[in-house]
TIVOVO-635394 format. One line per 2 residues: number of its first residue (from 1); for each residue x, y, z of N, C-alpha, C. Coordinates in Angstrom, 3 decimals, decimal comma. Atoms other than C-alpha are relative to their C-alpha. Last residue first. Example, Ala and Ser with C-alpha at 12.3 -4.5 7.8 and 13.67 -1.06 7.14 Angstrom:
residues 2
2) -0,820:-1,190:-0,060:13,670:-1,060:7,140:-0,770:1,090:0,730; 0,890:-1,190:0,000:12,300:-4,500:7,800:0,900:1,200:0,000
//
This chain:
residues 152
152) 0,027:-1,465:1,045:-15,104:8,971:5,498:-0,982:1,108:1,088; 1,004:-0,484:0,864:-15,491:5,853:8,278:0,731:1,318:-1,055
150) 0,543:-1,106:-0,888:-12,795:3,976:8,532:-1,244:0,200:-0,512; -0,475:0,527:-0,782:-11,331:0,026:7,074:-0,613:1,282:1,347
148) -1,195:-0,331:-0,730:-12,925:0,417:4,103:0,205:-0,127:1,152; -1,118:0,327:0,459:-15,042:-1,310:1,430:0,948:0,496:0,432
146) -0,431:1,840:-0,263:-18,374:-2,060:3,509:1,344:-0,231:-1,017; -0,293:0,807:-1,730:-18,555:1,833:4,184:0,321:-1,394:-0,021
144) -1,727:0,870:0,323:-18,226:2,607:0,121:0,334:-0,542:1,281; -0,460:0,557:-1,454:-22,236:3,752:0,135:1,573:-0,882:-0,219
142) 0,463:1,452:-0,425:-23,028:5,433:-3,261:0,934:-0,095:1,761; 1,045:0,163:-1,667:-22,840:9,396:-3,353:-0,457:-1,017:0,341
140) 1,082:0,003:0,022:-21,789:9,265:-7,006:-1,199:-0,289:1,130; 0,433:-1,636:0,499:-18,236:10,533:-6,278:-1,368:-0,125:-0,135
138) -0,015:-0,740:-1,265:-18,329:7,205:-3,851:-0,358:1,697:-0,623; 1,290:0,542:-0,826:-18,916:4,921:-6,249:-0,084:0,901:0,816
136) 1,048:0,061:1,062:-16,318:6,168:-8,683:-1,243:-0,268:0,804; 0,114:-1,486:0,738:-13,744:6,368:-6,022:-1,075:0,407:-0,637
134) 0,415:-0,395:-1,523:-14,446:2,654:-4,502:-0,085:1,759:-0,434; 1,700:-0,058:0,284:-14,283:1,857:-8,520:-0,516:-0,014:1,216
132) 0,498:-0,690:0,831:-10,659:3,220:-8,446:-1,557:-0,236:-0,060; 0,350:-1,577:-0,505:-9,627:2,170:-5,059:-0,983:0,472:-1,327
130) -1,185:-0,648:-0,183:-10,137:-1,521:-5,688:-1,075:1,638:-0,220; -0,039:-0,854:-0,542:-12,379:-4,385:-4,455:1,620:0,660:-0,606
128) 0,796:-1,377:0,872:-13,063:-7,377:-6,285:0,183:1,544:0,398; -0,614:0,343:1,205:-10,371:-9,479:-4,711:-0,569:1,261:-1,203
126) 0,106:-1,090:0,555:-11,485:-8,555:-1,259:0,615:0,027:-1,607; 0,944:-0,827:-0,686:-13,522:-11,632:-0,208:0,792:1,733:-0,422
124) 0,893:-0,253:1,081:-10,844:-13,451:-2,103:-1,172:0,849:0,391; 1,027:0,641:-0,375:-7,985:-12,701:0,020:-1,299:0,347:-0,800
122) 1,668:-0,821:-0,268:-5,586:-10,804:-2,143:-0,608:-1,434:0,369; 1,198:0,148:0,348:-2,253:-12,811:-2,801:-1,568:0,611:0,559
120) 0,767:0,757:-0,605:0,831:-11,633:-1,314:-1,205:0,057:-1,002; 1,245:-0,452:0,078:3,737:-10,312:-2,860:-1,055:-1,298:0,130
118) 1,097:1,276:-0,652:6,854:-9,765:-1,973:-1,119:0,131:-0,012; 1,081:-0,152:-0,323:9,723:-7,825:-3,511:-0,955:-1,024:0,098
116) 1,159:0,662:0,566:12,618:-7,782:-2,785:-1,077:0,704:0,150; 1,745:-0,148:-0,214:15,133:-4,917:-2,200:-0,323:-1,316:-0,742
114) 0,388:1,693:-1,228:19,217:-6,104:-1,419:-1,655:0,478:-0,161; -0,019:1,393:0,361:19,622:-4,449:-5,676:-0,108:-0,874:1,627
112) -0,225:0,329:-1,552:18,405:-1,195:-5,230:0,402:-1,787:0,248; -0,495:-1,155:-0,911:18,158:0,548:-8,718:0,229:-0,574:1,495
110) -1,186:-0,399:0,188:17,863:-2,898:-10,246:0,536:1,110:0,674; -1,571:0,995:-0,489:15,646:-4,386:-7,553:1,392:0,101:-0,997
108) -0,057:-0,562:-1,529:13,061:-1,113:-8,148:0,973:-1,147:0,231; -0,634:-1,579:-0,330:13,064:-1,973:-11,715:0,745:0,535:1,401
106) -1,581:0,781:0,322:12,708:-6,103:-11,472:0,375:1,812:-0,346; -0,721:0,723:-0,671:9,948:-5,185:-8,972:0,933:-0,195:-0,762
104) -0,708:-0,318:-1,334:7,991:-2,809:-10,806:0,931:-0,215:0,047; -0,564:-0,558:0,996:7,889:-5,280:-14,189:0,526:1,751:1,061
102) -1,022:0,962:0,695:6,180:-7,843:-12,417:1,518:1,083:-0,277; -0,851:0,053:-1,363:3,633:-5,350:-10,295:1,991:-0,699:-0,559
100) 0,142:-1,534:-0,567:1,669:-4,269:-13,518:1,810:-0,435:0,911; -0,890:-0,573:1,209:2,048:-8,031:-14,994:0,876:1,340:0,322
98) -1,733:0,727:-0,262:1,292:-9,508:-11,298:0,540:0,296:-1,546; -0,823:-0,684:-0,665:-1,699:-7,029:-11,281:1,478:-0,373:-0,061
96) -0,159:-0,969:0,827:-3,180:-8,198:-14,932:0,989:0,684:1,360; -1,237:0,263:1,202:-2,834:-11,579:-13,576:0,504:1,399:-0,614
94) 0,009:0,777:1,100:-5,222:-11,099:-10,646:1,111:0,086:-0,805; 1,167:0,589:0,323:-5,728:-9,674:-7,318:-0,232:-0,719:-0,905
92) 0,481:0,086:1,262:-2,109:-9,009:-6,053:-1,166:-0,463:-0,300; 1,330:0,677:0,900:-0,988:-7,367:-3,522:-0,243:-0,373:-0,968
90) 0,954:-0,052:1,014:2,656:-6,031:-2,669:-1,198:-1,041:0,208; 1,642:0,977:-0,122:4,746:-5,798:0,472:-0,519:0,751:-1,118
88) 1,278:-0,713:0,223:8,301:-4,123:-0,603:-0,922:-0,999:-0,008; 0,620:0,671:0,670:11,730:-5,909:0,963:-1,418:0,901:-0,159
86) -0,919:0,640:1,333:15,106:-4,594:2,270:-1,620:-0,934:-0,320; 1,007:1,343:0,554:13,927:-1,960:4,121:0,591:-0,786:-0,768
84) -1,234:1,630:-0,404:17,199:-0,020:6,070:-1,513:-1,368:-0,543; 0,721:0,211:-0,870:14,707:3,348:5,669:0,363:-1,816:1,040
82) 0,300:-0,147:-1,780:16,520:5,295:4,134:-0,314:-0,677:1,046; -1,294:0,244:-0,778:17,457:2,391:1,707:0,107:0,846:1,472
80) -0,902:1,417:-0,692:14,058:1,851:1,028:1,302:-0,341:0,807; 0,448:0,060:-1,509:13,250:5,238:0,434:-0,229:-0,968:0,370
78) -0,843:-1,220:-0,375:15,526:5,140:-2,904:-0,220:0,139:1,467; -1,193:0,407:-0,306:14,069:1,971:-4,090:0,576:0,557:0,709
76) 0,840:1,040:-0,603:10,242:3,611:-3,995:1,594:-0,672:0,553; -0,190:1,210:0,587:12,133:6,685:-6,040:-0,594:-0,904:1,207
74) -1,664:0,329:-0,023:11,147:9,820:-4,396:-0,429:-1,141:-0,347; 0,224:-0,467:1,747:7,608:11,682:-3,501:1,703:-0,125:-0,498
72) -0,962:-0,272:0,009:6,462:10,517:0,281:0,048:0,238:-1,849; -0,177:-0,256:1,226:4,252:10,184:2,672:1,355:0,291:-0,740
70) -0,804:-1,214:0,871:4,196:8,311:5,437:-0,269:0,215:-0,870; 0,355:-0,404:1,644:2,315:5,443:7,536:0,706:0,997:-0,410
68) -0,322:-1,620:-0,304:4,077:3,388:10,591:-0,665:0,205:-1,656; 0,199:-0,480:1,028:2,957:-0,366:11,442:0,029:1,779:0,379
66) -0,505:0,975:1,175:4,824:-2,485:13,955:-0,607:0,597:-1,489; -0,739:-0,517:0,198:3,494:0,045:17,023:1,194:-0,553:-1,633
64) -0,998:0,482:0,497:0,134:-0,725:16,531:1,262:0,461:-0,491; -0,228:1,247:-0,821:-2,272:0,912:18,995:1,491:-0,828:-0,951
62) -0,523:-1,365:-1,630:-3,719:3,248:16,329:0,759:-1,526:1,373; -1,027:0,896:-0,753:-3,581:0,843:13,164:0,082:0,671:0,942
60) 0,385:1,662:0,126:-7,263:2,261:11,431:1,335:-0,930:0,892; 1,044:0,407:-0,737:-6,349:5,557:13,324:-0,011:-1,339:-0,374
58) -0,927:-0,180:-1,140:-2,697:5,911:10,950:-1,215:-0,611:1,394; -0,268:0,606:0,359:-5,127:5,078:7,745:1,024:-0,473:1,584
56) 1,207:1,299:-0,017:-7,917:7,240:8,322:1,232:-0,617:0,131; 1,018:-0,546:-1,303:-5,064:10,334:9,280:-0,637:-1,481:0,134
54) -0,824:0,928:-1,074:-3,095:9,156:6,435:0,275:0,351:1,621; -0,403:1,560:0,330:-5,931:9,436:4,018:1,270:-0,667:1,300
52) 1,368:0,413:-0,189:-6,629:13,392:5,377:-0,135:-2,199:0,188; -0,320:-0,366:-0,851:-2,992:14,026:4,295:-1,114:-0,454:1,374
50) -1,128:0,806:-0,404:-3,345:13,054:1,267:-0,067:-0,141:1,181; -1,364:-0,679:-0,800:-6,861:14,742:0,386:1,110:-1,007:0,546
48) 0,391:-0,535:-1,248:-9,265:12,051:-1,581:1,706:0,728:0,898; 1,101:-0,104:-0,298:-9,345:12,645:-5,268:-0,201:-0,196:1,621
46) 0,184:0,798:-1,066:-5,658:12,852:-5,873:-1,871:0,150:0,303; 0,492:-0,750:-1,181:-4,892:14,653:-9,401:-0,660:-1,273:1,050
44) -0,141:-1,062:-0,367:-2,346:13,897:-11,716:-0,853:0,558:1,249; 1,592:-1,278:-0,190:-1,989:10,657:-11,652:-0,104:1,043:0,418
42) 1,002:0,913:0,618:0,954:9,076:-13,527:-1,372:0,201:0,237; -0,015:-0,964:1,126:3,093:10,722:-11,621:-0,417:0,041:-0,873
40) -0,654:0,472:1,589:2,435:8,848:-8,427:-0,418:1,013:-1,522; 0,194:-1,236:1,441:3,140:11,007:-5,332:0,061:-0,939:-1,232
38) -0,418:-0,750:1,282:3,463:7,934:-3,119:-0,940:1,015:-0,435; 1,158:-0,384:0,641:1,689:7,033:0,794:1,115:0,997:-1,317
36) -0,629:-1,287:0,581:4,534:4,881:2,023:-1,095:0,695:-1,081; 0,789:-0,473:1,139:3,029:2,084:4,425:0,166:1,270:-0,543
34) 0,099:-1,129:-0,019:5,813:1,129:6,759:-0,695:0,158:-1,197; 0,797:-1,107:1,651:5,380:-1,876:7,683:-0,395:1,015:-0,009
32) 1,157:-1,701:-0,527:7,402:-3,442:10,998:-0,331:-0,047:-1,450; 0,285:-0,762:-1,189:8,689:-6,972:12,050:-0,880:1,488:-0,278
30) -1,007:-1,114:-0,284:7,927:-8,663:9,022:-0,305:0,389:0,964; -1,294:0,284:0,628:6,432:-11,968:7,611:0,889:0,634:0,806
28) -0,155:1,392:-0,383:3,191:-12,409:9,918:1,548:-0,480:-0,834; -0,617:-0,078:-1,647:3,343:-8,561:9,981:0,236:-1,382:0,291
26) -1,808:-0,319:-0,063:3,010:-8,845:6,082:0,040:-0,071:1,199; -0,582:1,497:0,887:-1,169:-10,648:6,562:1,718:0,342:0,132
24) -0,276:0,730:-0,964:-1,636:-7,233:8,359:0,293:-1,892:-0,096; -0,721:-0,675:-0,620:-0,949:-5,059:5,676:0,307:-1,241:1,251
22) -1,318:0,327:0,359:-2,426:-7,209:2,967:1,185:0,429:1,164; -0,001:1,533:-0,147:-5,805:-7,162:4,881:1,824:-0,517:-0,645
20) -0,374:-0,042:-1,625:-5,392:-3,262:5,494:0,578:-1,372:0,114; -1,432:-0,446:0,054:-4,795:-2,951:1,318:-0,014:-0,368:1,359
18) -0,534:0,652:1,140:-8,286:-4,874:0,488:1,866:-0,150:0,902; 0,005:1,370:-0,861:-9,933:-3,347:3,406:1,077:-0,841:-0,589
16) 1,383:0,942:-0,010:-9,558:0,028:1,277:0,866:-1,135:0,771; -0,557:1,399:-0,780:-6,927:2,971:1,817:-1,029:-0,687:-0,142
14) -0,226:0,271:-1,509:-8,442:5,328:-0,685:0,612:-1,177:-0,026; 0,761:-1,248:0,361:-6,398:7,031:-3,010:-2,005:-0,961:-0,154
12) 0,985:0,165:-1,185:-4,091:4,607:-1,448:-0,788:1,343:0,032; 1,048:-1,730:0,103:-1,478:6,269:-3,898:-0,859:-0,741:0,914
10) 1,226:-0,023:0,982:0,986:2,705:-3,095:-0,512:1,367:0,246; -0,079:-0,843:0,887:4,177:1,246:-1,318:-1,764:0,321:-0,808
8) 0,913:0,691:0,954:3,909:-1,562:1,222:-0,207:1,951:-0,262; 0,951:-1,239:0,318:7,426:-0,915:2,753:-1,216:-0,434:-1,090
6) 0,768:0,261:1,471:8,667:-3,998:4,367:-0,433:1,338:-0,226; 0,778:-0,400:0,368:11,320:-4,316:7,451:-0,426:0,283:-1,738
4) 0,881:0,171:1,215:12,502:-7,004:8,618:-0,806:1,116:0,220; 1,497:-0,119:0,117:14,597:-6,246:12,089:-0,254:-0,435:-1,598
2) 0,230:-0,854:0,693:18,454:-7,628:11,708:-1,560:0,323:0,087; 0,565:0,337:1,287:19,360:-10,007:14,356:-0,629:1,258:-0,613
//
């Protein structure tokens, strides 16, 4: 039988609880997740080091051979097929994501037409939680420890 695998795609500029909780919620779908740390082009500059992120992110699953992290800077469809994925794990917190995400997914399944995409609902405990105002909190030397999965 064919493994399932999922790529949960994203800048994870940081990895937050938010994204771990989606990660491990997909293992109850898929045999492996490969979390693909993108170059998005759209932001020019990364506020926490790449490389650094998939250090925290590789530790937070140490032990788990069903999740692998990467980087990468190529069509989302494109390193799917490397990778024999035929489905992308997504989140969603509200309406404005499943617009965002909507319009993804029918891109990335024309360029790749066996890709789904799948998307899970944010547990409400992290619903409020995203990178950008974990960023913002954090340039101002606030405490972001109860919104990630390492320490910084």
């Amino acid at each position: 039988m064919e493994k399932k695998i999922a790529i949960f795609p994203g800048s994870f500029d940081p990895f937050t609880k938010g994204h771990e909780d989606i990660v491990i919620r997909g293992l109850k779908l898929f045999d492996e997740v490969i979390i693909a740390i993108g170059y998005n082009s759209q932001k020019h500059k990364r506020y926490f080091e790449i490389n650094e992120m998939v250090d925290y992110i590789k530790n937070t699953f140490e032990g788990n051979d069903s999740i692998k992290v990467m980087v990468y800077n190529e069509l989302t469809a494109e390193l799917a097929k490397k990778y024999n994925a035929r489905f992308l794990l997504r989140g969603l917190r509200n309406t404005t994501d499943f617009e965002y995400e909507n319009s993804i997914a029918q891109v990335n399944n024309y360029l790749n037409d066996d890709l789904e995409s799948v998307f899970l609902i944010t547990s409400p405990q992290f619903a409020a939680i995203s990178s950008s105002i974990i960023r913002e909190v954090h340039k101002y030397d606030g405490d972001v420890s109860d919104f990630l999965p390492y320490k910084l």
